[in-house]
Each structure stands twice: as structure tokens, then as C-alpha cells.
mmCIF file as Biopython writes it, N, C-alpha, C and O atoms, coordinates in Angstrom:
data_model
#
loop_
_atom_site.group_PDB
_atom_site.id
_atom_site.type_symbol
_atom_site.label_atom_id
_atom_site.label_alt_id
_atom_site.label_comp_id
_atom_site.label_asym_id
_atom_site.label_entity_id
_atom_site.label_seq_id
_atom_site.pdbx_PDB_ins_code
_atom_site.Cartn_x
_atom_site.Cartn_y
_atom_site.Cartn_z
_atom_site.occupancy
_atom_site.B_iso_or_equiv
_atom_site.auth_seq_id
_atom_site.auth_asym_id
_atom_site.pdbx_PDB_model_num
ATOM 1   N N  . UNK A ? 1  ? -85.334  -52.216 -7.930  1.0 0.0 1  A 1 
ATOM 2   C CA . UNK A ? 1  ? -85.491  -52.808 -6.615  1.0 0.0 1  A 1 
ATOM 3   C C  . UNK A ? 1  ? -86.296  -54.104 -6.753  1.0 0.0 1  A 1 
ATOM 4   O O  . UNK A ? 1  ? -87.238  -53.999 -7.538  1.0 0.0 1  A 1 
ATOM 5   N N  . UNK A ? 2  ? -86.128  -55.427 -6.112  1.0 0.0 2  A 1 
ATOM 6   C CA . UNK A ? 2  ? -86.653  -56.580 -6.168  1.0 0.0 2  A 1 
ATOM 7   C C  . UNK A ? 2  ? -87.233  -56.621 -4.758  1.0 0.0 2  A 1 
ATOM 8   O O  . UNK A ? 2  ? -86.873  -56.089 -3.708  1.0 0.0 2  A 1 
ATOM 9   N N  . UNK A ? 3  ? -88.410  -57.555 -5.128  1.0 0.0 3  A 1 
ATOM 10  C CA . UNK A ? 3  ? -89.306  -57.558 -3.562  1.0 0.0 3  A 1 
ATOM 11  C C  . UNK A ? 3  ? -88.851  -58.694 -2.611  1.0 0.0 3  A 1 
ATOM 12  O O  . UNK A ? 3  ? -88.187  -59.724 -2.724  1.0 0.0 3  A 1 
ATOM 13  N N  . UNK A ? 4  ? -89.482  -58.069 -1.665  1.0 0.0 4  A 1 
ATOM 14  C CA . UNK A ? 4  ? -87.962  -58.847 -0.548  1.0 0.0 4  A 1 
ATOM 15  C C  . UNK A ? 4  ? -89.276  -59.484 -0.045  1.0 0.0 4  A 1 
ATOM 16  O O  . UNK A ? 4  ? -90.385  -59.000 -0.269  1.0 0.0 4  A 1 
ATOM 17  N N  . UNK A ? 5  ? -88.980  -60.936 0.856   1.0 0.0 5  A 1 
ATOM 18  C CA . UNK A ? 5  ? -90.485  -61.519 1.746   1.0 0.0 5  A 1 
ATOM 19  C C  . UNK A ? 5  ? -89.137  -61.985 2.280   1.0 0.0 5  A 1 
ATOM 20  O O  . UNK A ? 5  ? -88.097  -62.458 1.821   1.0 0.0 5  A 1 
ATOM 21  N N  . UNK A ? 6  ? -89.809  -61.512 3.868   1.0 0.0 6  A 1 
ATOM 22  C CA . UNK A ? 6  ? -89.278  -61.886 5.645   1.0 0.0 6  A 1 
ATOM 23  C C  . UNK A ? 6  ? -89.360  -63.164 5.596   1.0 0.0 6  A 1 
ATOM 24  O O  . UNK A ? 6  ? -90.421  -63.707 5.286   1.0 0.0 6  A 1 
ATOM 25  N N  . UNK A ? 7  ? -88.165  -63.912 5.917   1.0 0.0 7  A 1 
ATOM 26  C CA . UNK A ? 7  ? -88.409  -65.377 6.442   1.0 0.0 7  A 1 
ATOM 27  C C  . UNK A ? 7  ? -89.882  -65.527 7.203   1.0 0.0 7  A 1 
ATOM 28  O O  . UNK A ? 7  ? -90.756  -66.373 7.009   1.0 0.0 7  A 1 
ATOM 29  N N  . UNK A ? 8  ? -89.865  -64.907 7.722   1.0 0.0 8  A 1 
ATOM 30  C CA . UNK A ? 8  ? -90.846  -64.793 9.085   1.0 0.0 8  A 1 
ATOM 31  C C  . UNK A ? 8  ? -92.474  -64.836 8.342   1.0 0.0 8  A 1 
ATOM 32  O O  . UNK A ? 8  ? -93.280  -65.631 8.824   1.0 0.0 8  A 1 
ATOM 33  N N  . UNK A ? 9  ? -92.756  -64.251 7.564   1.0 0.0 9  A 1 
ATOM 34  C CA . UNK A ? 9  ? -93.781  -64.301 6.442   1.0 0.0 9  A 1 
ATOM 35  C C  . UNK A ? 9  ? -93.446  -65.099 5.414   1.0 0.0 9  A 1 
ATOM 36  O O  . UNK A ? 9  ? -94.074  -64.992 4.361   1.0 0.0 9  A 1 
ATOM 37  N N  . UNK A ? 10 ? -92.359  -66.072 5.546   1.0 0.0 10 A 1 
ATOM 38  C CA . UNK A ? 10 ? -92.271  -66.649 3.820   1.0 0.0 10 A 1 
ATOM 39  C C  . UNK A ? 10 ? -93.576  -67.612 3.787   1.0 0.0 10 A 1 
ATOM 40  O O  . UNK A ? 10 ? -94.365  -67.778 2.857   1.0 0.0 10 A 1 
ATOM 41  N N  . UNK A ? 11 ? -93.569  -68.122 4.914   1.0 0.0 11 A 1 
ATOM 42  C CA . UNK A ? 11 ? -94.834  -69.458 5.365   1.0 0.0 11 A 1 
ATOM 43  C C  . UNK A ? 11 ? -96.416  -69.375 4.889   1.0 0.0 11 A 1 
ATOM 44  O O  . UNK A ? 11 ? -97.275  -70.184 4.537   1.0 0.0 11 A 1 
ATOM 45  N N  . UNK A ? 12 ? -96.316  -67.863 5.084   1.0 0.0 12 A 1 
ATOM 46  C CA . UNK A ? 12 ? -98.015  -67.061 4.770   1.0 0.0 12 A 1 
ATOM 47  C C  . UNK A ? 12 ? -97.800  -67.239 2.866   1.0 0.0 12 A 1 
ATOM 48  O O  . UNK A ? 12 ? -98.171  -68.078 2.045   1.0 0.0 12 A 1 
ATOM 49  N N  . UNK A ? 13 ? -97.106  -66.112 2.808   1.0 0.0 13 A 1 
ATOM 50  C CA . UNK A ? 13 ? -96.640  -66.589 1.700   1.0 0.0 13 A 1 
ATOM 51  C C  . UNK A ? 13 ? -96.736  -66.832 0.535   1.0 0.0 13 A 1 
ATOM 52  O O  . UNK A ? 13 ? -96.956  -66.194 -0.495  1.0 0.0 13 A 1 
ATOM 53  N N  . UNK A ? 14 ? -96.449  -68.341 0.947   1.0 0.0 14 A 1 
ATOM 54  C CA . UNK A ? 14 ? -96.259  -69.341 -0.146  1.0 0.0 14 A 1 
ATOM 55  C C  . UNK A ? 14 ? -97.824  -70.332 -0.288  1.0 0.0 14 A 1 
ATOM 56  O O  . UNK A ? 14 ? -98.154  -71.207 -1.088  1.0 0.0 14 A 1 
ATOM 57  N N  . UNK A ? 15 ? -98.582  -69.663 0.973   1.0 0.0 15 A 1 
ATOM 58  C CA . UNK A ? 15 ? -100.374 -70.606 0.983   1.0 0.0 15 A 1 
ATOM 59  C C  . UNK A ? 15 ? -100.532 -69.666 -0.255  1.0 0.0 15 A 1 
ATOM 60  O O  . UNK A ? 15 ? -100.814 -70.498 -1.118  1.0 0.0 15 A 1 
ATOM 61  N N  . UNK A ? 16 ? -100.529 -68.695 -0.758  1.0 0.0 16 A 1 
ATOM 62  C CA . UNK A ? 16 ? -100.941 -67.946 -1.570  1.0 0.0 16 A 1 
ATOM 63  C C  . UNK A ? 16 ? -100.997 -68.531 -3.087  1.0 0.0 16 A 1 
ATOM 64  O O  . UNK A ? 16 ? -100.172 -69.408 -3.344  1.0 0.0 16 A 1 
ATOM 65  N N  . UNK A ? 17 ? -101.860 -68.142 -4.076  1.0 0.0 17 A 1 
ATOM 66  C CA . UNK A ? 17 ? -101.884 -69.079 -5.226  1.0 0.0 17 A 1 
ATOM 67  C C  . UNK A ? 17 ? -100.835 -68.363 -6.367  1.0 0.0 17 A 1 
ATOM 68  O O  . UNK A ? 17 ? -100.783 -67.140 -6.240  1.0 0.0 17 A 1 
ATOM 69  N N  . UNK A ? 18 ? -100.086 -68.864 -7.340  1.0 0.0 18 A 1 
ATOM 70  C CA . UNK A ? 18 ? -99.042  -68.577 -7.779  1.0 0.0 18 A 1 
ATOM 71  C C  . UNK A ? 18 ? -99.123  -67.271 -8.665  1.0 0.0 18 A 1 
ATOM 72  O O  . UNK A ? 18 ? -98.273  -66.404 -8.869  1.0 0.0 18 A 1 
ATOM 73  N N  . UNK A ? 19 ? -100.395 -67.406 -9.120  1.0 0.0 19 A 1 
ATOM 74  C CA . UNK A ? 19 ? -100.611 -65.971 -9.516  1.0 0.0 19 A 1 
ATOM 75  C C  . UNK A ? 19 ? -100.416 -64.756 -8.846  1.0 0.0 19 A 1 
ATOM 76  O O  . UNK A ? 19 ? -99.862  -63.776 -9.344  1.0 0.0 19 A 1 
ATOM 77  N N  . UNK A ? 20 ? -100.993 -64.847 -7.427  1.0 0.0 20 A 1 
ATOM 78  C CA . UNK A ? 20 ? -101.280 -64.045 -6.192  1.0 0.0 20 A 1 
ATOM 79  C C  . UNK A ? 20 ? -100.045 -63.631 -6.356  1.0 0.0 20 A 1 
ATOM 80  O O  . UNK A ? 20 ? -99.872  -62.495 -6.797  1.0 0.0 20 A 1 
ATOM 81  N N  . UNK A ? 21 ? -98.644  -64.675 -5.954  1.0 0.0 21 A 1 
ATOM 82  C CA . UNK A ? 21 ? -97.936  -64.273 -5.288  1.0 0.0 21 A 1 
ATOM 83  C C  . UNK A ? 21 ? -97.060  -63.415 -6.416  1.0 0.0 21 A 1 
ATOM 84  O O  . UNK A ? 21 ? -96.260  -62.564 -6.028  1.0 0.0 21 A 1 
ATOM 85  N N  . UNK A ? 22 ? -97.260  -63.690 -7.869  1.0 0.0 22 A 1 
ATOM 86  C CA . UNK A ? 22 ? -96.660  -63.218 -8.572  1.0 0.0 22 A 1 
ATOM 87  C C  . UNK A ? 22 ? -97.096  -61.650 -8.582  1.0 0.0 22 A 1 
ATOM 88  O O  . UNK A ? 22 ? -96.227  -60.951 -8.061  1.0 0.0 22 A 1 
ATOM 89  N N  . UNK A ? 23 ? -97.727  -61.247 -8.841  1.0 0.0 23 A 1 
ATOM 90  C CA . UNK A ? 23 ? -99.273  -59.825 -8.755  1.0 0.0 23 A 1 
ATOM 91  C C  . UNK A ? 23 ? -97.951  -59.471 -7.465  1.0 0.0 23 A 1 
ATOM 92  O O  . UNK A ? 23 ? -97.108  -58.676 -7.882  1.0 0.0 23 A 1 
ATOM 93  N N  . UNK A ? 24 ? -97.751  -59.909 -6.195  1.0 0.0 24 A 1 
ATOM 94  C CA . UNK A ? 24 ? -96.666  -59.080 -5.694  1.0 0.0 24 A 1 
ATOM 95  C C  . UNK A ? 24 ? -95.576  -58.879 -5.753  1.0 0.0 24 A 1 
ATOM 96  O O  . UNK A ? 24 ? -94.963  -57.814 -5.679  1.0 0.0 24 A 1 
ATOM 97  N N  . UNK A ? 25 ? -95.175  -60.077 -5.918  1.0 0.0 25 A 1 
ATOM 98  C CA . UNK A ? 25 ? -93.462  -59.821 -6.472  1.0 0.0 25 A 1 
ATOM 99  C C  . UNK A ? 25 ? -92.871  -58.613 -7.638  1.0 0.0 25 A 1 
ATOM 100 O O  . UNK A ? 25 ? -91.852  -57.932 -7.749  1.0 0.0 25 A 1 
ATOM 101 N N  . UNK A ? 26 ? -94.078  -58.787 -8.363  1.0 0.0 26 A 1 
ATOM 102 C CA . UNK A ? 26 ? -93.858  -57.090 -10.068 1.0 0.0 26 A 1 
ATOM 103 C C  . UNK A ? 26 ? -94.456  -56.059 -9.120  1.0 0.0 26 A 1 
ATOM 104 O O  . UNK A ? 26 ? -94.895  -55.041 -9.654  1.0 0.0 26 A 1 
ATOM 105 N N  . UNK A ? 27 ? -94.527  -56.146 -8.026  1.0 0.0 27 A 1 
ATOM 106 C CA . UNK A ? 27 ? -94.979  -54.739 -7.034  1.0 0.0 27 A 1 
ATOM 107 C C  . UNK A ? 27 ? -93.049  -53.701 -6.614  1.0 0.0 27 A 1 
ATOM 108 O O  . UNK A ? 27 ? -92.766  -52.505 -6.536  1.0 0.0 27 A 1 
ATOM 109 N N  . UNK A ? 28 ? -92.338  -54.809 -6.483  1.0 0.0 28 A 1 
ATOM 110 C CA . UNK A ? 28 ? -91.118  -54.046 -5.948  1.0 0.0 28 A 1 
ATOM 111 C C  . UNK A ? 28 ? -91.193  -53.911 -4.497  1.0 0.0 28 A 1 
ATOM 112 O O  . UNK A ? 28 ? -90.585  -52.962 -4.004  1.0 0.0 28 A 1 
ATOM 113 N N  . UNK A ? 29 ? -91.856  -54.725 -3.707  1.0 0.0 29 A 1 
ATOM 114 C CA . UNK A ? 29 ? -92.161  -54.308 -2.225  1.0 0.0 29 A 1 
ATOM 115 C C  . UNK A ? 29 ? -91.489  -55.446 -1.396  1.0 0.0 29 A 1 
ATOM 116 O O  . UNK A ? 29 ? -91.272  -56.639 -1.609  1.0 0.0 29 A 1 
ATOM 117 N N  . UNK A ? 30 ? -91.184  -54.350 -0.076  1.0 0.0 30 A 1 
ATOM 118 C CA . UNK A ? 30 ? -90.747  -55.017 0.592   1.0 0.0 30 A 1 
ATOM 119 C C  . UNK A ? 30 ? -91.888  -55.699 1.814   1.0 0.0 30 A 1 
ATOM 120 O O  . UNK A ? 30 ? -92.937  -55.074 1.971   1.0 0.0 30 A 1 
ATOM 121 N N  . UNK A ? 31 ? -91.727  -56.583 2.397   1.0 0.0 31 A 1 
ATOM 122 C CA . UNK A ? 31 ? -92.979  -57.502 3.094   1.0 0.0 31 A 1 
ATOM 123 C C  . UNK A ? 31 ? -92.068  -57.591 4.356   1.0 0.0 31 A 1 
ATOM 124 O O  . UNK A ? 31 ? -91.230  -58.460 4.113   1.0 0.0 31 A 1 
ATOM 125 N N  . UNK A ? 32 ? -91.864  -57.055 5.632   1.0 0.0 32 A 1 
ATOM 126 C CA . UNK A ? 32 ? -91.402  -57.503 6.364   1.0 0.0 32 A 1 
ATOM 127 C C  . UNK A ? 32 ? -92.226  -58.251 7.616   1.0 0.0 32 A 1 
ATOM 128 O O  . UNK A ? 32 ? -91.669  -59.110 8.299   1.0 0.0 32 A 1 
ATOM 129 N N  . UNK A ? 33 ? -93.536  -57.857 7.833   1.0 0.0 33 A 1 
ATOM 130 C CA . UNK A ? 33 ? -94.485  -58.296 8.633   1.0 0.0 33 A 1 
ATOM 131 C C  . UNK A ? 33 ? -95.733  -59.115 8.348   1.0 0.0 33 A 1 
ATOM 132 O O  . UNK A ? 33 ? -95.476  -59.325 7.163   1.0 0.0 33 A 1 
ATOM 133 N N  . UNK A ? 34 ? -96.641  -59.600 8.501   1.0 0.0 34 A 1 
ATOM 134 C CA . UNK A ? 34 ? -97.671  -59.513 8.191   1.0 0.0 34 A 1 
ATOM 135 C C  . UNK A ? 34 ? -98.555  -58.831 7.707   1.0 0.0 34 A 1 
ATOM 136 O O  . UNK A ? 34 ? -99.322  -59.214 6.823   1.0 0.0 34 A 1 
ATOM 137 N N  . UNK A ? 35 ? -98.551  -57.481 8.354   1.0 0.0 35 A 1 
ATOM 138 C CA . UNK A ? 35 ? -99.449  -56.461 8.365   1.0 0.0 35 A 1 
ATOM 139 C C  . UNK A ? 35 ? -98.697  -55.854 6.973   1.0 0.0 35 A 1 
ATOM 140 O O  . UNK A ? 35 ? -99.339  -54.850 6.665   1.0 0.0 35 A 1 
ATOM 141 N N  . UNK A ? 36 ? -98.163  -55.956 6.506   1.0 0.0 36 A 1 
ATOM 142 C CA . UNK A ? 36 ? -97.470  -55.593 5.333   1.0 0.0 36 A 1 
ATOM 143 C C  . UNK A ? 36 ? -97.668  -56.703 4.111   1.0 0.0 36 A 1 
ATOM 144 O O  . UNK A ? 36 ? -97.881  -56.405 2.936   1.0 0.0 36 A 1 
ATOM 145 N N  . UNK A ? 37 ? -97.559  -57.977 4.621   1.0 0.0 37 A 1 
ATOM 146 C CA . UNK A ? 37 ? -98.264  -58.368 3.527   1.0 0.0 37 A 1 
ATOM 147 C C  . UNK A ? 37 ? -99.895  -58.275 3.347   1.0 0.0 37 A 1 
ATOM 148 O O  . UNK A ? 37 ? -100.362 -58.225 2.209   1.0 0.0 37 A 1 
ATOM 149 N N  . UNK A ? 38 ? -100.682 -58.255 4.414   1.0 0.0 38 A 1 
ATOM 150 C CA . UNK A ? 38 ? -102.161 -57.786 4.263   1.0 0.0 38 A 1 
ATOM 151 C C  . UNK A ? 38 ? -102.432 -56.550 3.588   1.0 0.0 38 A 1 
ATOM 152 O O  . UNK A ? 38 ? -103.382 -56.292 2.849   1.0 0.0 38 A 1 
ATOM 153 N N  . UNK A ? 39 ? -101.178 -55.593 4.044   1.0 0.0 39 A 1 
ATOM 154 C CA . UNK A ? 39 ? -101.661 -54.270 2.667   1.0 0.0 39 A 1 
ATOM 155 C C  . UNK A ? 39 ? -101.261 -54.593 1.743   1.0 0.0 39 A 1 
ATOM 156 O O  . UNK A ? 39 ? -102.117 -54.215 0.943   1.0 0.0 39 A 1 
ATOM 157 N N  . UNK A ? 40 ? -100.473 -55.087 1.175   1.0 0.0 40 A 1 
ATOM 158 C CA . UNK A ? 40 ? -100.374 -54.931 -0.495  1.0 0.0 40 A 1 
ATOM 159 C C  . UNK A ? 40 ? -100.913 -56.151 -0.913  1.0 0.0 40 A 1 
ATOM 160 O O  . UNK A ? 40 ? -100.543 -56.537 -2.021  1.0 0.0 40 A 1 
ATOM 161 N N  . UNK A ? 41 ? -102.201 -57.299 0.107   1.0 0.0 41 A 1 
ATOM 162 C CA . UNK A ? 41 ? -103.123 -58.076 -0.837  1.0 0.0 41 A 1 
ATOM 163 C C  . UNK A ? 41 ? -104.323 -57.020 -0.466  1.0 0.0 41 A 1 
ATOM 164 O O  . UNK A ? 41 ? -105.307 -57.235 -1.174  1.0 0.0 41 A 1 
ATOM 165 N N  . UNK A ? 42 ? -104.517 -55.864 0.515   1.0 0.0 42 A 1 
ATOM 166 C CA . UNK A ? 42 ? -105.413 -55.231 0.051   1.0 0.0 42 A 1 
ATOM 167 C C  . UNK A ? 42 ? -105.550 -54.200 -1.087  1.0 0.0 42 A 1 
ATOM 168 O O  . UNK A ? 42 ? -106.578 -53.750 -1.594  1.0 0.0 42 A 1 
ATOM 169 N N  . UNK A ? 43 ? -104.123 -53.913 -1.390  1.0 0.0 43 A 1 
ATOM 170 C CA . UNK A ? 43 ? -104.034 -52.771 -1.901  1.0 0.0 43 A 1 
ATOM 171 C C  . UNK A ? 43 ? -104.450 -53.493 -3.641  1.0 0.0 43 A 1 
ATOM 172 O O  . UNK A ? 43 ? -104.995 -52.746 -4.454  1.0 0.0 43 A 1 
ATOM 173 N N  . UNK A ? 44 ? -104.151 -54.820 -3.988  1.0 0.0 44 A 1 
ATOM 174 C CA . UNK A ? 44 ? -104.591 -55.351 -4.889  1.0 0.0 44 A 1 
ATOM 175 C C  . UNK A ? 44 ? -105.953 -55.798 -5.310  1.0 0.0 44 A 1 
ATOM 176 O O  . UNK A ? 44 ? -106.422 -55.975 -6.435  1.0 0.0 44 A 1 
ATOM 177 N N  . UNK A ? 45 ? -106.564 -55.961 -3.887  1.0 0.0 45 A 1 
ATOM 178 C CA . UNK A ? 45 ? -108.442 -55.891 -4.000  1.0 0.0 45 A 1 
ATOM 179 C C  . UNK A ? 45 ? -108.574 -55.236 -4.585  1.0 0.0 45 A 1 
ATOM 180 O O  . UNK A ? 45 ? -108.820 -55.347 -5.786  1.0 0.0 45 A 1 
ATOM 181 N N  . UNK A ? 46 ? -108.426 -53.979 -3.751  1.0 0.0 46 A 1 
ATOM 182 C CA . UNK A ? 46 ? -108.957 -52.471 -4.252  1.0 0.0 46 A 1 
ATOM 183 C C  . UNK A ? 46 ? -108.692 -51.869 -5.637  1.0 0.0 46 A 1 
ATOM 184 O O  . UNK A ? 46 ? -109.309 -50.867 -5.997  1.0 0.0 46 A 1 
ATOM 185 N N  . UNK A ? 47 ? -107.615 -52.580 -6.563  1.0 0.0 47 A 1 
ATOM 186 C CA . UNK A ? 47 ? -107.394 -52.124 -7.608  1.0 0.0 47 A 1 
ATOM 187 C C  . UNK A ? 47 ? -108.392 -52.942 -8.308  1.0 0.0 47 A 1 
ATOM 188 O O  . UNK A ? 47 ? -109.017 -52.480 -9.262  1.0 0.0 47 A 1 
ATOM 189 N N  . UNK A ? 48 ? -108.593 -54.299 -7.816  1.0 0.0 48 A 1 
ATOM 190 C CA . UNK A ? 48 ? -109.456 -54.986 -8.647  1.0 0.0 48 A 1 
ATOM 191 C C  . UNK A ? 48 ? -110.896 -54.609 -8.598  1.0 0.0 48 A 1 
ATOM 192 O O  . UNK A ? 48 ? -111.617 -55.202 -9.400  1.0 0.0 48 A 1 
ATOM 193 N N  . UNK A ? 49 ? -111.415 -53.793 -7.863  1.0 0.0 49 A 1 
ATOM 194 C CA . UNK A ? 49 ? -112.695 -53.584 -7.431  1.0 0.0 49 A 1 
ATOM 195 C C  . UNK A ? 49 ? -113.405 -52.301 -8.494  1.0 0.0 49 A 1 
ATOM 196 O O  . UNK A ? 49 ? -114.562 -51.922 -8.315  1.0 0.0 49 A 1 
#
């Protein structure tokens, strides 16, 4: 499965630094909202913590 990002969130996104966005893309997730991309950059804090 490849990770999908919502037009609608592509904008948020792409402010993100290229690393960031990479760290989600090898997740397999799908991003359809916001609130969906805020969990899986929290869910990446928390691993880092």
C-alpha cells in the first residue's frame, strides 16, 4: 500500500521539511484530513521521545 495525501492537505504538506515528509510517506498511510495528518506527526514525536 502507498501513502495517499488529500489534495485538500497537500498545501500543509509540502511546508513540511523533506525529511519530515519522507518519515511519512515509508508509514503506508493514508492522510485524508488534517487531523490525520497531526496524528501521524504525533505519532512520530512520540516515537522520537
Amino acid at each position: 500500500m502507498a501513502s495517499y495525501i488529500a489534495p485538500s492537505v497537500q498545501d500543509k504538506f509540502e511546508t513540511l521539511s523533506i525529511d519530515l515528509k519522507n518519515m511519512i510517506l515509508e508509514r503506508n498511510v493514508q492522510i485524508h484530513t488534517l487531523q490525520d495528518l497531526i496524528q501521524v506527526l504525533e505519532t512520530i514525536v512520540a516515537e522520537g521521545e
